[in-house]
C-alpha positions as CSV (number, residue, x, y, z in Angstrom):
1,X,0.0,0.0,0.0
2,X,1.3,3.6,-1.0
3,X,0.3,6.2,1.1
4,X,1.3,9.9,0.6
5,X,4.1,11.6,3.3
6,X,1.8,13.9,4.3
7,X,-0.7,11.7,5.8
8,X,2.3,9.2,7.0
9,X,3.5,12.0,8.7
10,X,0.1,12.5,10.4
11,X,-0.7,9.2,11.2
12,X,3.2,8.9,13.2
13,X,1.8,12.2,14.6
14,X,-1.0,10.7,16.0
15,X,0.7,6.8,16.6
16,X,3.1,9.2,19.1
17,X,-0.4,10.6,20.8
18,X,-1.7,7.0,21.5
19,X,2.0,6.1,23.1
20,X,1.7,8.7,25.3
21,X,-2.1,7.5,26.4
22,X,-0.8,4.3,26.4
23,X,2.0,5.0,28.8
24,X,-0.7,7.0,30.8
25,X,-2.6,4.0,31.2
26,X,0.1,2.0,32.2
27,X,1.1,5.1,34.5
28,X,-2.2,5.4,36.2
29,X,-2.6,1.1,36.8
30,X,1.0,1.0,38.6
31,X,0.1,4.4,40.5
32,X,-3.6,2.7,41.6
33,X,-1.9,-0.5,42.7
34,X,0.8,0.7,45.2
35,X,-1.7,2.5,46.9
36,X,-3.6,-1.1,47.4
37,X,-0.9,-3.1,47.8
38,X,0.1,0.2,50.6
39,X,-2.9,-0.3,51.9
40,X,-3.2,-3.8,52.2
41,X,0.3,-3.7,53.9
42,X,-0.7,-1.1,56.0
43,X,-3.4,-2.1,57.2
44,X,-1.8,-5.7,58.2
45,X,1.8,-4.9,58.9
46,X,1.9,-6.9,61.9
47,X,1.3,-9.9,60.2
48,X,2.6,-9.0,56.9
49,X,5.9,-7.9,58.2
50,X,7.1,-11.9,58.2
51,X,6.7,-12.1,54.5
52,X,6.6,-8.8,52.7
53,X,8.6,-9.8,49.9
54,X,5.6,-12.2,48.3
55,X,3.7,-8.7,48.0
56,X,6.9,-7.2,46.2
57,X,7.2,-10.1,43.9
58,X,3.3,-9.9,43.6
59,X,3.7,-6.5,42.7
60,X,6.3,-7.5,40.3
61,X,4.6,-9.9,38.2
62,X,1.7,-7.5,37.9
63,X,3.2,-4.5,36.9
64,X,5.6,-6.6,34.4
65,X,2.6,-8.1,32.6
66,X,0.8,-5.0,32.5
67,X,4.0,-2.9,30.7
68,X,3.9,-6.2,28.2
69,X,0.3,-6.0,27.9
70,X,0.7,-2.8,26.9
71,X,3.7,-2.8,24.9
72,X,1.6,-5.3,22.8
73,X,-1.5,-2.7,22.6
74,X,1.0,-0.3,21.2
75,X,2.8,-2.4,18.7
76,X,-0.9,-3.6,17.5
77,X,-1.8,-0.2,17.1
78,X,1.4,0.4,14.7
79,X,1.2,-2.7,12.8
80,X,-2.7,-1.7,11.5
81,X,-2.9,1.8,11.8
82,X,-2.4,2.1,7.9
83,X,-5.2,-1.2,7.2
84,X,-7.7,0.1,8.8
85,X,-7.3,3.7,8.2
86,X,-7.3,4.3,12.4
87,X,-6.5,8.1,12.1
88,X,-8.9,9.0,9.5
């Protein structure tokens, strides 16, 4: 498919607008969980003190799955944004 530079040049314009929503996203999910996992923790120190580091490696997983999760959203978005004509 040929497509003009103009309206390349707009859709990358716009691909870079939907990374930074995406990262917002992503931003705004790892913000929400550490204050539940603070919480959580702070609300049962006294028992959760013995074995913090399951919530850190709890934590871990999520946020690691979420950033691929997203990564994939991203990289979805760039592989059809000229198929389906996304921007127009």
């Amino acid at each position: 498919m040929t497509i003009n530079p103009e309206m390349e040049k707009k859709y990358h314009s716009k691909l870079n607008g939907d990374s930074v929503l995406v990262v917002g996203m992503l931003a705004l999910l790892i913000g929400v969980e550490l204050f539940v996992i603070g919480k959580i923790v702070g609300a049962t120190w006294e028992i959760a003190s013995n074995f913090y580091y399951l919530y850190v490696i709890f934590f871990g997983l999520i946020v690691v799955v979420e950033t691929i999760g997203c990564l994939r959203v991203r990289d979805s978005i760039k592989k059809h944004m000229f198929e389906f004509t996304y921007y127009d």
